[in-house]
N, C-alpha and C positions, 0 to 999 in steps of 0.2 A: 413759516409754520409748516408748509407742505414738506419742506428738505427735511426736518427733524423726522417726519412722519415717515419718510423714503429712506433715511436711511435707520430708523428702528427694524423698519420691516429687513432692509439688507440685513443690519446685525441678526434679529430672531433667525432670519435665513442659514446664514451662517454657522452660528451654534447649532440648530437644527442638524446643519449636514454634517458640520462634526461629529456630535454625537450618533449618529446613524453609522457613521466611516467608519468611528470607535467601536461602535458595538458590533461592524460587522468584524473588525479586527481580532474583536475578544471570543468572537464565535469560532472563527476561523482556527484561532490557538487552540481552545476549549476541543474544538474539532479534533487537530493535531494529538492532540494527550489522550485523548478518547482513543484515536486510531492505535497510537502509540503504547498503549497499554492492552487492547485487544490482541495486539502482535504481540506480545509480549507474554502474555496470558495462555496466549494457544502457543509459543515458541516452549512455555516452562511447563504445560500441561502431559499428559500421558497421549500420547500418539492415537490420534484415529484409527479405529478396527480399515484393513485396508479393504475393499469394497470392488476394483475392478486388477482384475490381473491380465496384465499386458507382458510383450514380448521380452522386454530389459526389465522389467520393473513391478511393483504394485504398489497403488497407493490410495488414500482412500480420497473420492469425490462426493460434492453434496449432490441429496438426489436432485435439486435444481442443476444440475451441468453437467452435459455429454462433452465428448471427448468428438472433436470437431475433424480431426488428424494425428497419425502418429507418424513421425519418423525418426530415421536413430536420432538421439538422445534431443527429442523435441516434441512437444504434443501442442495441441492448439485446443482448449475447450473454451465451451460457450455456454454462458448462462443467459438466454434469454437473446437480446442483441449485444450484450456484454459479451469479449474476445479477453480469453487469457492466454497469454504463451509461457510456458513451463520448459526447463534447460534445465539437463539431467547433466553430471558430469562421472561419472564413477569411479574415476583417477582420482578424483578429490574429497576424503573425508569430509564428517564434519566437521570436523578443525578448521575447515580449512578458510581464509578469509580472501578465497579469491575474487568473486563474486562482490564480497563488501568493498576490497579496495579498490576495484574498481569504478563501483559505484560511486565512493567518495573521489578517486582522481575525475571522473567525466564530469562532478555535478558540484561543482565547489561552490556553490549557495541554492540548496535545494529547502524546499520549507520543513524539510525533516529528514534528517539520516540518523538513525538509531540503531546501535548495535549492541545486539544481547550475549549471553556467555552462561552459561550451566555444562560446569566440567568442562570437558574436553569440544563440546556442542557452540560453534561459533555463528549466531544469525541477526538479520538486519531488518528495518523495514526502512526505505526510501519514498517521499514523498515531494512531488515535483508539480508547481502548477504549469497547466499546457496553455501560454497566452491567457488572453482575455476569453477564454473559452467554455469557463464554469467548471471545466473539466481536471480532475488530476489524474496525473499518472503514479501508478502505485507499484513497488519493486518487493516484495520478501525474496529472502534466502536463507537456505543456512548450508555451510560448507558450500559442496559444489554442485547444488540445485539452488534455483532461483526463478520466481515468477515475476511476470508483468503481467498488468493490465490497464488500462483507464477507466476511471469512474468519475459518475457525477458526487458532488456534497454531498449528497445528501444517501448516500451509501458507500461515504468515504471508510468509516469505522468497522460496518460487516463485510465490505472488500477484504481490508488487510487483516482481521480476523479469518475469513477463511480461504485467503491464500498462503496465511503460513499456516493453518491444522493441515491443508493437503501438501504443503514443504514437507513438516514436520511427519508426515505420514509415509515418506518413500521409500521405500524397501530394493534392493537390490538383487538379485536374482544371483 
């Protein structure tokens, strides 16, 4: 009688963790489409008024994030303890798909490579988990600018939302 009792409990157990696995799986995706349409949203929306003018360039930043360093065609901003790095190219229109094919030949199973297109405007958003670490790494571009940064979950979607309004924001001197 006891072994039936031991392994009910193993079975409940079991379904239990599946469904917990599932649903964080379903989250995770849900996540993904979330981020993936925020890039998307701010790639096809009207550019941010630009907001700091620097030496190559202007472009606009949220008031949460200074600009941590500038050097040619690199800037380093921080929001908070969040580090983004921004790569300027200005040989490379928007067209250009340097930056995305790169990111698709380095990352040939990433849990997200999406690339958008309005007209002549060619941009991407890359999502990569870092280990077991909670953490992603998060990639916009369009043409030959493209940012990085790492975020937690749980500001996986306003990440990649506003690292492509300040992509999409970059002005050319």
């Amino acid at each position: 009688m006891k072994n039936w009792r031991v392994w009910l409990s193993v079975l409940v157990s079991a379904v239990l963790f599946f469904i917990l696995i599932s649903q964080f799986l379903i989250d995770e995706d849900k996540l993904l489409s979330n981020a993936k349409e925020a890039a998307k949203e701010a790639f096809l929306q009207k550019p941010e008024a630009v907001n700091q003018d620097l030496e190559e360039i202007s472009l606009y930043l949220p008031e949460t994030m200074d600009i941590e360093q500038e050097t040619p065609n690199n800037l380093i901003v921080k929001q908070m303890d969040q580090l983004f790095l921004l790569f300027y190219n200005p040989l490379e229109d928007e067209s250009s798909t340097l930056y995305y094919d790169s990111a698709k030949e380095k990352n040939p199973n990433p849990l997200l490579l999406k690339k958008f297109e309005d007209g002549d405007r060619v941009g991407y958003l890359l999502v990569l988990e870092i280990g077991d670490s909670g953490l992603y790494e998060v990639q916009t571009g369009i043409g030959g600018n493209k940012m990085t940064s790492q975020t937690e979950t749980k500001n996986l979607v306003e990440t990649a939302r506003a690292m492509m309004e300040i992509i999409r924001s970059i002005k050319y001197k």
